[in-house]
C-alpha positions as CSV (number, residue, x, y, z in Angstrom):
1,X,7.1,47.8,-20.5
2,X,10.7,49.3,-20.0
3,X,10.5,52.9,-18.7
4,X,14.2,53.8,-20.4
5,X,13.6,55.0,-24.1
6,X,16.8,53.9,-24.7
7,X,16.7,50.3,-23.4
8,X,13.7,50.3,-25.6
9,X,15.8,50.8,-28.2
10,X,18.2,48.5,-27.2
11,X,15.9,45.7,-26.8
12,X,14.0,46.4,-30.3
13,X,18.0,46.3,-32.2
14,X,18.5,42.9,-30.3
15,X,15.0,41.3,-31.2
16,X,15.2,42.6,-35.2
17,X,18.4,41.1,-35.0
18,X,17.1,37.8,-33.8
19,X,14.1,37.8,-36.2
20,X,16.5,38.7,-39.3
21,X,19.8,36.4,-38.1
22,X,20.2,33.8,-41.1
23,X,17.3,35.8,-43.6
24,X,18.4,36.0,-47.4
25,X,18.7,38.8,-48.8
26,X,15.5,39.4,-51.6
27,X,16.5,43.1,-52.9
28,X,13.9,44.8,-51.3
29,X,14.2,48.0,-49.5
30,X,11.9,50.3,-47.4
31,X,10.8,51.9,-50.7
32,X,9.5,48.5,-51.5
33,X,7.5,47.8,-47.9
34,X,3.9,46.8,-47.7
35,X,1.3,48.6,-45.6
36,X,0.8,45.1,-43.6
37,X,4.9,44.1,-42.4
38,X,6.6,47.3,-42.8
39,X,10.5,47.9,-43.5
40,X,11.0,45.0,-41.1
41,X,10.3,42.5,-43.8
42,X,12.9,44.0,-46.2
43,X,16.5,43.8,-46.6
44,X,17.2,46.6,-44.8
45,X,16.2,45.4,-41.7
46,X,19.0,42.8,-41.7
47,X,21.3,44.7,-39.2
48,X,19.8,47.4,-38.6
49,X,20.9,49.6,-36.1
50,X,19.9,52.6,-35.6
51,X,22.2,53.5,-32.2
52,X,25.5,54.3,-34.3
53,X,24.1,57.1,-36.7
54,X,22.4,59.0,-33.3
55,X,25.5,58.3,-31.5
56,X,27.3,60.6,-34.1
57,X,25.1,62.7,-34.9
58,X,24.7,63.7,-31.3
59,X,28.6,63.8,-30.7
60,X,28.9,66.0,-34.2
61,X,26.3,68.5,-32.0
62,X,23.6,68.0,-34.7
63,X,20.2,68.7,-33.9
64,X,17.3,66.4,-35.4
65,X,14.4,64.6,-34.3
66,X,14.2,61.3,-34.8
67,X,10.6,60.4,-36.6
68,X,8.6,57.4,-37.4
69,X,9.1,53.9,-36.1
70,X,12.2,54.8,-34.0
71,X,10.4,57.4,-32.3
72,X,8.0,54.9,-31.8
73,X,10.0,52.7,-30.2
74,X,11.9,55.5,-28.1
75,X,8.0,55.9,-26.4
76,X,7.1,52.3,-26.1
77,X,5.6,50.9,-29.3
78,X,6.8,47.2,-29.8
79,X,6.8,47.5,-33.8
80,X,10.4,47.3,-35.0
81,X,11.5,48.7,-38.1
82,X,14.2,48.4,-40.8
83,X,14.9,52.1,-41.7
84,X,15.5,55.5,-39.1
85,X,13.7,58.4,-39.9
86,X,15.2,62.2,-39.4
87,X,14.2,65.7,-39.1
88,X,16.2,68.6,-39.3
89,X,15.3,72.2,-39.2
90,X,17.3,73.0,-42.5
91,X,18.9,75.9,-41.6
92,X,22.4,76.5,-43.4
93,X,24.3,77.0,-40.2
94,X,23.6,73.2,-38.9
95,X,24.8,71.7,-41.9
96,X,28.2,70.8,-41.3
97,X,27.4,69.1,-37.7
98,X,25.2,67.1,-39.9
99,X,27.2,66.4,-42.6
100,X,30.0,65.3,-39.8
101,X,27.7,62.6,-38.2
102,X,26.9,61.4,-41.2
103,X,30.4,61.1,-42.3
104,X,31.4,59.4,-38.9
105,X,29.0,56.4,-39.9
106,X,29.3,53.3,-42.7
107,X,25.4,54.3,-43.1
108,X,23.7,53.9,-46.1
109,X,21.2,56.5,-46.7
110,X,18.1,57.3,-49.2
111,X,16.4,60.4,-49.5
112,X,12.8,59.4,-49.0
């Protein structure tokens, strides 16, 4: 197992985007995963990445944890996962680093 969380990370992008290269789209989304295959099996695995979104949302100076599957793979689980899970605190003063590393990103999000 790789020590580095984020070569973890790195790794689990590269090998989703290996097992999804030349999938066709179905119109599922993570609302629509099974308890069995997960996000992974749905269309918004196909190029998923979570790495941009944290990238700006660290440079904005927003503070979240990341949650779920990512977190997973950030301490060594070998699942991957379509969709990037995120926790913030909710207090009104970190809302507009938030709203900035959002807005830095072409990511398409769903309140879940």
């Amino acid at each position: 197992m790789v020590d580095d969380p984020l070569a973890r990370l790195d790794a689990a992008v590269a090998r989703l985007a290996a097992l999804t290269a030349g999938r066709a789209r179905t119109g599922q989304h993570h609302d629509d995963a099974d308890d069995v295959e997960g996000t992974v099996a749905t269309d918004d695995a196909i190029g998923f990445d979570p790495r941009p979104v944290l990238r700006a949302l660290d440079r904005a100076g927003a503070e979240v944890v990341v949650m779920g599957q990512v977190a997973g793979i950030l301490h060594g689980s070998a699942e991957l996962t379509g969709d990037l899970d995120l926790l913030w605190d909710g207090h009104p003063d970190r809302r507009a680093a938030l709203a900035a590393g959002f807005a830095a990103t072409p990511a398409a999000f769903r309140a879940g």
